[in-house]
PyMOL Python script that loads the backbone (N, CA, C, O; Angstrom):
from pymol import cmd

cmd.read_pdbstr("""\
ATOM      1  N   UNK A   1     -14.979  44.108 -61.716  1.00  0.00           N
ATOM      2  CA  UNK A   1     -14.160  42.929 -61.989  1.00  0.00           C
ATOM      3  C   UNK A   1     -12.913  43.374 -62.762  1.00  0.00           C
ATOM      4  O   UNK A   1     -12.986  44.003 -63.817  1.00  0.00           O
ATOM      5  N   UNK A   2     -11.722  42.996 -62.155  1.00  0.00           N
ATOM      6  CA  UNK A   2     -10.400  43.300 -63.041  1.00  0.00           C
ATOM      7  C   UNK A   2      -9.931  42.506 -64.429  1.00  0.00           C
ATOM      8  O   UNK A   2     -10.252  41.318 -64.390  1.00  0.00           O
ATOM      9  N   UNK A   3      -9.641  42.673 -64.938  1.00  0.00           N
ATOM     10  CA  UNK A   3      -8.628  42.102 -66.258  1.00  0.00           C
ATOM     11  C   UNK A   3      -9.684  41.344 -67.032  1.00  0.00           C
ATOM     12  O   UNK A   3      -9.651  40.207 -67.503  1.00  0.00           O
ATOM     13  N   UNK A   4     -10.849  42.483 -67.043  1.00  0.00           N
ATOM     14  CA  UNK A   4     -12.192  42.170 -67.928  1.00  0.00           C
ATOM     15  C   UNK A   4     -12.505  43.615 -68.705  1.00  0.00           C
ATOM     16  O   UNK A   4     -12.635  44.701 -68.140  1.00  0.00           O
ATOM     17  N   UNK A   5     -12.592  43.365 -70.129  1.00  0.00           N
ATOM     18  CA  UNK A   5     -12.967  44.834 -70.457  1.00  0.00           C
ATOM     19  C   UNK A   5     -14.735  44.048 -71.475  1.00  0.00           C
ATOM     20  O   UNK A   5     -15.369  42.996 -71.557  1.00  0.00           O
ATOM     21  N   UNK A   6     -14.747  44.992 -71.832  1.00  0.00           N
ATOM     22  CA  UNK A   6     -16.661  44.610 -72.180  1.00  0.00           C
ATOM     23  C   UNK A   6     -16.699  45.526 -73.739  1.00  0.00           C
ATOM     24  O   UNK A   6     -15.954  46.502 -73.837  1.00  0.00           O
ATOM     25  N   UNK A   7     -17.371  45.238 -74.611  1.00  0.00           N
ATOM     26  CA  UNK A   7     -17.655  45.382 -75.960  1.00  0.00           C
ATOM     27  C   UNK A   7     -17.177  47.350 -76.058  1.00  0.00           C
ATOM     28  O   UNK A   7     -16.450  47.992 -76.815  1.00  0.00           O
ATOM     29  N   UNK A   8     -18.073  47.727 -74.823  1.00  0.00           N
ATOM     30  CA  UNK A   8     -17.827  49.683 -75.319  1.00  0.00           C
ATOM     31  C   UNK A   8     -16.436  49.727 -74.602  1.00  0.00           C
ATOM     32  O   UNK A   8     -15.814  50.530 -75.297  1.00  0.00           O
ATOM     33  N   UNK A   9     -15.834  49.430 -73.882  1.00  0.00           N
ATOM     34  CA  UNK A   9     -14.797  49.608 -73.510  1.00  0.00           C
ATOM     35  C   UNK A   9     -13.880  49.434 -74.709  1.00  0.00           C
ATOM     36  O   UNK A   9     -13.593  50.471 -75.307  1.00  0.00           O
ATOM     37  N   UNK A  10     -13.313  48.153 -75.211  1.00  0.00           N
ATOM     38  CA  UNK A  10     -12.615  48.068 -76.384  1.00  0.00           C
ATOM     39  C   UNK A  10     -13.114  48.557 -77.450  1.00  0.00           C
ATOM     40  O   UNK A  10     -12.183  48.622 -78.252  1.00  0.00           O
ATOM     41  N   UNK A  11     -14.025  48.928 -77.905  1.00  0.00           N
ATOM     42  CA  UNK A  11     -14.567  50.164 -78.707  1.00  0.00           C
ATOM     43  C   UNK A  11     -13.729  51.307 -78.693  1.00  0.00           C
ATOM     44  O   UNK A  11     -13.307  51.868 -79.704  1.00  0.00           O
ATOM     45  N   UNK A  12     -13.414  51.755 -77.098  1.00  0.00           N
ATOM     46  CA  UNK A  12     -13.439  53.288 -76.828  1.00  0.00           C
ATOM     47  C   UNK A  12     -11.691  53.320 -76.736  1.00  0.00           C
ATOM     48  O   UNK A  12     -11.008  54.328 -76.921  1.00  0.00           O
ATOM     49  N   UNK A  13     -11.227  52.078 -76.435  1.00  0.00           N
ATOM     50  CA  UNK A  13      -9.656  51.902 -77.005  1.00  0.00           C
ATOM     51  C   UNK A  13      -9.192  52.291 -78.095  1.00  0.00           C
ATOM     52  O   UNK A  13      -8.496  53.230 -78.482  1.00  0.00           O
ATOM     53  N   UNK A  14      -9.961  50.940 -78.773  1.00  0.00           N
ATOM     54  CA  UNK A  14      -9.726  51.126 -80.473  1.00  0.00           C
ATOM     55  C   UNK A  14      -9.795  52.925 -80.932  1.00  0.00           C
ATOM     56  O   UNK A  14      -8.832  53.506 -81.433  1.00  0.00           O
ATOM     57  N   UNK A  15     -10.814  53.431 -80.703  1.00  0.00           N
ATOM     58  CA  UNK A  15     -11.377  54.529 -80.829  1.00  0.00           C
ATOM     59  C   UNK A  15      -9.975  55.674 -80.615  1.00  0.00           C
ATOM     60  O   UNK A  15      -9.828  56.644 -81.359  1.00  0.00           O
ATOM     61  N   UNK A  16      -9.154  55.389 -79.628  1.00  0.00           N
ATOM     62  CA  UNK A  16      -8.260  56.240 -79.303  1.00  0.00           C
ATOM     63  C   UNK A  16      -7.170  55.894 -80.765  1.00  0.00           C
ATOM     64  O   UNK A  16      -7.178  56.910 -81.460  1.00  0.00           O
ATOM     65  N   UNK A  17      -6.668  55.279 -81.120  1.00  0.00           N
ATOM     66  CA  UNK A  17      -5.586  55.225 -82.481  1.00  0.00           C
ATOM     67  C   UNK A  17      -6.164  55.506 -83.628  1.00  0.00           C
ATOM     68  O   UNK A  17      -5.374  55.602 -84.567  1.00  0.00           O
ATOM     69  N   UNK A  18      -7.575  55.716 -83.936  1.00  0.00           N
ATOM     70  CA  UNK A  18      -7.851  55.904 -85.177  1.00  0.00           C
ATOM     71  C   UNK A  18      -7.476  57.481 -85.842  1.00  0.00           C
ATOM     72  O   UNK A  18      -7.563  58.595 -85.325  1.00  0.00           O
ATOM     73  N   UNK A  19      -6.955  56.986 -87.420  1.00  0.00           N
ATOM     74  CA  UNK A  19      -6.847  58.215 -87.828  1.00  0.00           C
ATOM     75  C   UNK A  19      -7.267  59.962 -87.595  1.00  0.00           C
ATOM     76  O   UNK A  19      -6.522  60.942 -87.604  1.00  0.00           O
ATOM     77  N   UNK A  20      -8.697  59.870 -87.400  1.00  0.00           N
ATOM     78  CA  UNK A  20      -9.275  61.131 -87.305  1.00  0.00           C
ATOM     79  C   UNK A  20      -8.653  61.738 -85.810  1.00  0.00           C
ATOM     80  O   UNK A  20      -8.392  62.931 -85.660  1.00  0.00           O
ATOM     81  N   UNK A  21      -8.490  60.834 -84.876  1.00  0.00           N
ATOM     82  CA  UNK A  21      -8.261  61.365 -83.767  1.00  0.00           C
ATOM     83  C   UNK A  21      -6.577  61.890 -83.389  1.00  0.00           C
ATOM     84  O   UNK A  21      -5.701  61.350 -82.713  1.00  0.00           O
ATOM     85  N   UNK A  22      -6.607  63.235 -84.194  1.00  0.00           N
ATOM     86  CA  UNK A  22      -4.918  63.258 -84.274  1.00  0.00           C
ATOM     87  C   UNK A  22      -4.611  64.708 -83.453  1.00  0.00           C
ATOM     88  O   UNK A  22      -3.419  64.954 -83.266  1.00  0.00           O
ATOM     89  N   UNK A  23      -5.878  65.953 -82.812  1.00  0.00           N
ATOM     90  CA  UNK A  23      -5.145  66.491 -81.764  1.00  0.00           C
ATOM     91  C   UNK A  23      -4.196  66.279 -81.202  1.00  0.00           C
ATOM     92  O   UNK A  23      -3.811  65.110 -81.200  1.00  0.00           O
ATOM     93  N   UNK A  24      -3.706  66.910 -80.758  1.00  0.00           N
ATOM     94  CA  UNK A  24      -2.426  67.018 -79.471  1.00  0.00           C
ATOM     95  C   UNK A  24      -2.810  66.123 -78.281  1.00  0.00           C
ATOM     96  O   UNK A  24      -2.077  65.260 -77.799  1.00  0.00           O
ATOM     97  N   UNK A  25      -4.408  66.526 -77.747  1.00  0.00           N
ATOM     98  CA  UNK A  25      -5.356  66.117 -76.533  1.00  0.00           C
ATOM     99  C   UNK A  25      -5.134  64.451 -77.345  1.00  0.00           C
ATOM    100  O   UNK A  25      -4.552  63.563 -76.723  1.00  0.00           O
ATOM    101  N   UNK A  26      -5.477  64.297 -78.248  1.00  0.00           N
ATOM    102  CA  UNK A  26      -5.663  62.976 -78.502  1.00  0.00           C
ATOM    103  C   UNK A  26      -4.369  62.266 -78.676  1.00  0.00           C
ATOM    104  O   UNK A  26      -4.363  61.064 -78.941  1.00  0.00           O
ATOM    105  N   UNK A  27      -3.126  63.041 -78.520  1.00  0.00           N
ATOM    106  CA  UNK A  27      -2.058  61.934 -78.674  1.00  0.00           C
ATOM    107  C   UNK A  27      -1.708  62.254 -77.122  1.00  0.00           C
ATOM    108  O   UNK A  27      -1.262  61.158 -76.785  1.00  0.00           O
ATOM    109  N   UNK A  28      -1.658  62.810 -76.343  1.00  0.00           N
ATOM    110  CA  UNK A  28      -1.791  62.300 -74.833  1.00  0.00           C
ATOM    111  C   UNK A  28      -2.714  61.112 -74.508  1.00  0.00           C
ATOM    112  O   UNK A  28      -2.398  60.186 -73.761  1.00  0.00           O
ATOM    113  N   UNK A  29      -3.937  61.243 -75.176  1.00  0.00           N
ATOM    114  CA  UNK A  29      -4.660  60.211 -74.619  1.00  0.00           C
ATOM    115  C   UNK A  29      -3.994  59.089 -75.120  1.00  0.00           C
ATOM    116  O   UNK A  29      -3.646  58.153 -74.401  1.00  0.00           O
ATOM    117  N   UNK A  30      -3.799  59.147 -76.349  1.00  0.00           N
ATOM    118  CA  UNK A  30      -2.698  57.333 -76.639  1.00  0.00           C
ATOM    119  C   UNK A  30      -1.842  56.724 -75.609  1.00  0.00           C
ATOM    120  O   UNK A  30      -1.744  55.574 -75.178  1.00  0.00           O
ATOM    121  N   UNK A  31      -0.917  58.457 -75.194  1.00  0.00           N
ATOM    122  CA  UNK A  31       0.163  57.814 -74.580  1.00  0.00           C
ATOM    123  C   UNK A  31      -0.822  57.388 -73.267  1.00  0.00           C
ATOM    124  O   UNK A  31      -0.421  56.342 -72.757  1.00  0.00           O
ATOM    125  N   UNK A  32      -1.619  57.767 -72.824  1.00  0.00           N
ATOM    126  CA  UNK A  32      -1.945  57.475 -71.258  1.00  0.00           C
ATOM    127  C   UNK A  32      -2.526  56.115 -71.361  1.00  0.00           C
ATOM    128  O   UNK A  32      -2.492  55.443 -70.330  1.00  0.00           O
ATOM    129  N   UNK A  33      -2.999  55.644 -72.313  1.00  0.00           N
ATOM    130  CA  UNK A  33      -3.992  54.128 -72.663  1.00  0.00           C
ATOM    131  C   UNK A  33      -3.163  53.212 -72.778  1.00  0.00           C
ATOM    132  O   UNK A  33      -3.362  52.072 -72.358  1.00  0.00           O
ATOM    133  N   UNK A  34      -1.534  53.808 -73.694  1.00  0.00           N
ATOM    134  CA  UNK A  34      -0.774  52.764 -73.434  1.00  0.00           C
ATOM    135  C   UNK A  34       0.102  52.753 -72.338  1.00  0.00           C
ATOM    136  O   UNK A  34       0.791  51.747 -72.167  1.00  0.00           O
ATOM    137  N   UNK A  35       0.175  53.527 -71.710  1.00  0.00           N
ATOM    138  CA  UNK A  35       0.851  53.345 -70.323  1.00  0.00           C
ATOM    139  C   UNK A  35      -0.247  52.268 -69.374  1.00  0.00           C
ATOM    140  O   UNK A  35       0.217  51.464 -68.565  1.00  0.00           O
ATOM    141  N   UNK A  36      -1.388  52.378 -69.567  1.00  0.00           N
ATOM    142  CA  UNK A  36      -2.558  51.768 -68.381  1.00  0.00           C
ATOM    143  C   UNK A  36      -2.286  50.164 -69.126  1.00  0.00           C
ATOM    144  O   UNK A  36      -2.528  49.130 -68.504  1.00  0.00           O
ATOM    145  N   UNK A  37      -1.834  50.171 -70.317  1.00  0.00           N
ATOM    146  CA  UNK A  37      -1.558  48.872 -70.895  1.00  0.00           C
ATOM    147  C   UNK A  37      -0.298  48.357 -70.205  1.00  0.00           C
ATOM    148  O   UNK A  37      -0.318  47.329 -69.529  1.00  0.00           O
ATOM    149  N   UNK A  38       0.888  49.151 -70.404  1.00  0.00           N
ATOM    150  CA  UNK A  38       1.555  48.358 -69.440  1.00  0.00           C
ATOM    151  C   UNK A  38       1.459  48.245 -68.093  1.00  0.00           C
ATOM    152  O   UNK A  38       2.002  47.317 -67.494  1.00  0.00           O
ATOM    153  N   UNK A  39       0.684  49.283 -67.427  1.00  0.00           N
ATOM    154  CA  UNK A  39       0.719  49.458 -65.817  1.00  0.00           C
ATOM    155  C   UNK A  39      -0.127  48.366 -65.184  1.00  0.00           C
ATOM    156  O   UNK A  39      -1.085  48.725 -64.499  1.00  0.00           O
ATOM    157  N   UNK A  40       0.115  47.115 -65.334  1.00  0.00           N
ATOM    158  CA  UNK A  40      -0.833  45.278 -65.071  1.00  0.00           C
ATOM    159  C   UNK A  40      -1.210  45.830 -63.881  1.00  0.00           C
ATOM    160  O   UNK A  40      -2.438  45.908 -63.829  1.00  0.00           O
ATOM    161  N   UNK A  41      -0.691  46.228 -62.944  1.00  0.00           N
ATOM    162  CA  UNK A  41      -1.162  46.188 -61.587  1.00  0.00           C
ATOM    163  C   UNK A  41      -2.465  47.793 -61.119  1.00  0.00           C
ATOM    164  O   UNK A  41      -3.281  47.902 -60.204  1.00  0.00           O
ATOM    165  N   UNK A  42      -2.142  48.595 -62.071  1.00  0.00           N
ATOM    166  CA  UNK A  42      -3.176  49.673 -62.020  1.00  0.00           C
ATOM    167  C   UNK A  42      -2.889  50.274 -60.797  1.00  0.00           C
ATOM    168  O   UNK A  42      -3.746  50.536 -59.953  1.00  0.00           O
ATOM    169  N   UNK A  43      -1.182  50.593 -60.641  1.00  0.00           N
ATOM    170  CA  UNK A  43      -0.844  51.678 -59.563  1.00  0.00           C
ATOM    171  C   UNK A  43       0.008  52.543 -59.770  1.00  0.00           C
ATOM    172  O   UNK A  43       0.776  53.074 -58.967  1.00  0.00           O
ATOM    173  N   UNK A  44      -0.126  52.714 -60.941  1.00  0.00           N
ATOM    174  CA  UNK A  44       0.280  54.183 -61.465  1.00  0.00           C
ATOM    175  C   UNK A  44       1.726  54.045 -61.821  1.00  0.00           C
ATOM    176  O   UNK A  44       2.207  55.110 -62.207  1.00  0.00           O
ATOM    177  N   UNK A  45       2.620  52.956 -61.799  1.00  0.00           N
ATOM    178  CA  UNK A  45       4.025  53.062 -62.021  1.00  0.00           C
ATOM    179  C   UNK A  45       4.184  51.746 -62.646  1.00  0.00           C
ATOM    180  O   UNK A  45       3.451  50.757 -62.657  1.00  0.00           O
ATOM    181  N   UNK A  46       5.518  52.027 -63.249  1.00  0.00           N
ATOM    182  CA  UNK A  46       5.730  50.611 -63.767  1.00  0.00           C
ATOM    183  C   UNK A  46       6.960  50.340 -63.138  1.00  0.00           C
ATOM    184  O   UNK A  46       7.921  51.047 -62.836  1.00  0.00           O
ATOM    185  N   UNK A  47       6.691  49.124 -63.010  1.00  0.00           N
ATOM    186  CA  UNK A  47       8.192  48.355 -62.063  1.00  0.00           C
ATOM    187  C   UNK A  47       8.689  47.166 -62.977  1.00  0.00           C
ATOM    188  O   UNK A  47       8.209  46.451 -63.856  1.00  0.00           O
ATOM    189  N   UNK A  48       9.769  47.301 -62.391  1.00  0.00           N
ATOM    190  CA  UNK A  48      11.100  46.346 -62.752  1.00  0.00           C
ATOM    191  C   UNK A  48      10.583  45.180 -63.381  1.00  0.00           C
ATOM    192  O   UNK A  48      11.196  44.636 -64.299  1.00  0.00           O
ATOM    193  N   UNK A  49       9.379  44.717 -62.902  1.00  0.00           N
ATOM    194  CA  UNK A  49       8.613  43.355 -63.052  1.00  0.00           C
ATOM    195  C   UNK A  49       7.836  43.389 -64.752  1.00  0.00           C
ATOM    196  O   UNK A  49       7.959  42.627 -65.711  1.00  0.00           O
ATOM    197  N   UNK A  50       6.894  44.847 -64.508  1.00  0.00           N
ATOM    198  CA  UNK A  50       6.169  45.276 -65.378  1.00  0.00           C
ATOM    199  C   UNK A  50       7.230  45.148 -66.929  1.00  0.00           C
ATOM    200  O   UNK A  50       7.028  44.542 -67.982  1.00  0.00           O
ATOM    201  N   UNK A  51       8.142  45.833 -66.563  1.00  0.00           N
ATOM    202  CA  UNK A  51       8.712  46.082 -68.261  1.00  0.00           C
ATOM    203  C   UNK A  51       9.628  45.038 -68.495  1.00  0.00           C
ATOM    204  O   UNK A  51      10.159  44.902 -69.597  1.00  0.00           O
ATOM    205  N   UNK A  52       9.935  44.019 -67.197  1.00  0.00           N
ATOM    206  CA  UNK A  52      10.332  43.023 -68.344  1.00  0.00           C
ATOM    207  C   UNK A  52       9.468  42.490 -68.772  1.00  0.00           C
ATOM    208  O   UNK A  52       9.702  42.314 -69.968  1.00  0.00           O
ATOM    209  N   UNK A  53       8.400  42.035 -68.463  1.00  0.00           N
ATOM    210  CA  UNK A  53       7.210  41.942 -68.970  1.00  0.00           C
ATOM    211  C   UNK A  53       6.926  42.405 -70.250  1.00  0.00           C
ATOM    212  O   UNK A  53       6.293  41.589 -70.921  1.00  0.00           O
ATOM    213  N   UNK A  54       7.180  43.411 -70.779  1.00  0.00           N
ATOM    214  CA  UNK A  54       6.948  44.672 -71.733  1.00  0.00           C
ATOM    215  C   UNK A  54       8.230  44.091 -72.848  1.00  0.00           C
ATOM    216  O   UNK A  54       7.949  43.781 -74.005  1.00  0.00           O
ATOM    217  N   UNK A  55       9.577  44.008 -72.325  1.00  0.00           N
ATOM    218  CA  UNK A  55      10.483  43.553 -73.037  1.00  0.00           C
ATOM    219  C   UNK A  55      10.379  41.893 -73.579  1.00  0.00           C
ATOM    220  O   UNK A  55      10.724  41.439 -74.671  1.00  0.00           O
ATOM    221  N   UNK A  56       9.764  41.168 -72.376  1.00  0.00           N
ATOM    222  CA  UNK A  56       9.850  40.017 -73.206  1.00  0.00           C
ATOM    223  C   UNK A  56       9.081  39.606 -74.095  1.00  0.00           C
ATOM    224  O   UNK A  56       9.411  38.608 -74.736  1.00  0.00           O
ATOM    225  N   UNK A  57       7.577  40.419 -74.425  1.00  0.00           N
ATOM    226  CA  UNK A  57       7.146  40.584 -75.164  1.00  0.00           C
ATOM    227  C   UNK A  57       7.444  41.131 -76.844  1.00  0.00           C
ATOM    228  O   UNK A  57       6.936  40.729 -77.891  1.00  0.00           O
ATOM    229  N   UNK A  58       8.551  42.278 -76.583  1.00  0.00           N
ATOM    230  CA  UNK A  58       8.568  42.713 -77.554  1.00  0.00           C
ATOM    231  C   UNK A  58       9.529  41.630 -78.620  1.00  0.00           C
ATOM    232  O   UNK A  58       9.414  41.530 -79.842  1.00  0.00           O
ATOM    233  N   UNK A  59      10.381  40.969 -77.810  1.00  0.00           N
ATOM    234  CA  UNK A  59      11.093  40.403 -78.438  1.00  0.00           C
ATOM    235  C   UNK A  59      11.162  38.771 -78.307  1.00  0.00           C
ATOM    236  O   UNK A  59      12.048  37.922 -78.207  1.00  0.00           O
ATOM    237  N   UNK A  60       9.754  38.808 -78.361  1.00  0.00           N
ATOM    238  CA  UNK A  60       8.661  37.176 -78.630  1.00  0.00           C
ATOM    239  C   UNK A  60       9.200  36.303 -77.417  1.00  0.00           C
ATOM    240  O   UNK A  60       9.148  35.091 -77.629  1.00  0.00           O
ATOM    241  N   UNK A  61       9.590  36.605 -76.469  1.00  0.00           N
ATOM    242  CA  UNK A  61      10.270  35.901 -75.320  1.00  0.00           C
ATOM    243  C   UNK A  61      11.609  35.204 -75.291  1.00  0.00           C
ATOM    244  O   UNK A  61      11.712  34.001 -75.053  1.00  0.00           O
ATOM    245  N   UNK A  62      12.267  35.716 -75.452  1.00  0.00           N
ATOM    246  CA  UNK A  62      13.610  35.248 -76.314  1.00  0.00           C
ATOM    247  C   UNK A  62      14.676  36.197 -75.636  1.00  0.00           C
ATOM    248  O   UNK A  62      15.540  36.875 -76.193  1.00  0.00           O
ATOM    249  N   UNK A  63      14.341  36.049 -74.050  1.00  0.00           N
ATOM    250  CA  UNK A  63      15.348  36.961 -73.417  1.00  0.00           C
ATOM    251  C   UNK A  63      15.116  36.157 -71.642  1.00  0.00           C
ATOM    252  O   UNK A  63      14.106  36.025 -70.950  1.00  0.00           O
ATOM    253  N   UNK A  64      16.288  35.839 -71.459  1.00  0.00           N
ATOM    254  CA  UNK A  64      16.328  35.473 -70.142  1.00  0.00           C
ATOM    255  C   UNK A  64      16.178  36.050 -69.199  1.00  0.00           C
ATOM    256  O   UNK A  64      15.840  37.212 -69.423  1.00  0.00           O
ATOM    257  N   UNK A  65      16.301  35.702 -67.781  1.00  0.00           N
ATOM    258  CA  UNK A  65      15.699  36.519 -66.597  1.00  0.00           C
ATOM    259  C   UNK A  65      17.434  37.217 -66.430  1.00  0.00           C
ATOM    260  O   UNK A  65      17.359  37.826 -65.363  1.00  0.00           O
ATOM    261  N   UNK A  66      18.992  37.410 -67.009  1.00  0.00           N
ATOM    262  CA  UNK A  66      19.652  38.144 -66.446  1.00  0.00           C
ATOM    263  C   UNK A  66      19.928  39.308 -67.653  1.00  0.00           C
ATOM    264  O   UNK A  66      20.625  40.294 -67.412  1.00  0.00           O
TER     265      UNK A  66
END
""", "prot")
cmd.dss("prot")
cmd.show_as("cartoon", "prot")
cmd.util.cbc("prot")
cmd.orient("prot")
């Protein structure tokens, strides 16, 4: 089932930003968890659609479609 995560899953998220986990290996894994965060559609790229998405978020929606 898509755009469902389950108790060990967000565990194993959380799990990726915590302090102890500060390897090199482990700051790739950040970046790749937050890329799968923005990648909504789960095909490996982000499109035009995706990051305004990403932008209108960042800036509480307070940005028009031009």
């Amino acid at each position: 089932m898509k755009n469902v995560v389950d108790f060990g899953e967000f565990l194993k998220a959380l799990a990726t930003f915590h302090k102890s986990n500060q390897a090199p290996q482990r700051e790739e894994d950040k970046l790749r968890f937050l890329f799968r965060v923005f990648d909504q559609d789960g095909d490996g790229l982000l499109s035009q659609a995706e990051m305004r998405a990403i932008v209108k978020k960042i800036v509480n929606n307070q940005l028009d479609d031009t």
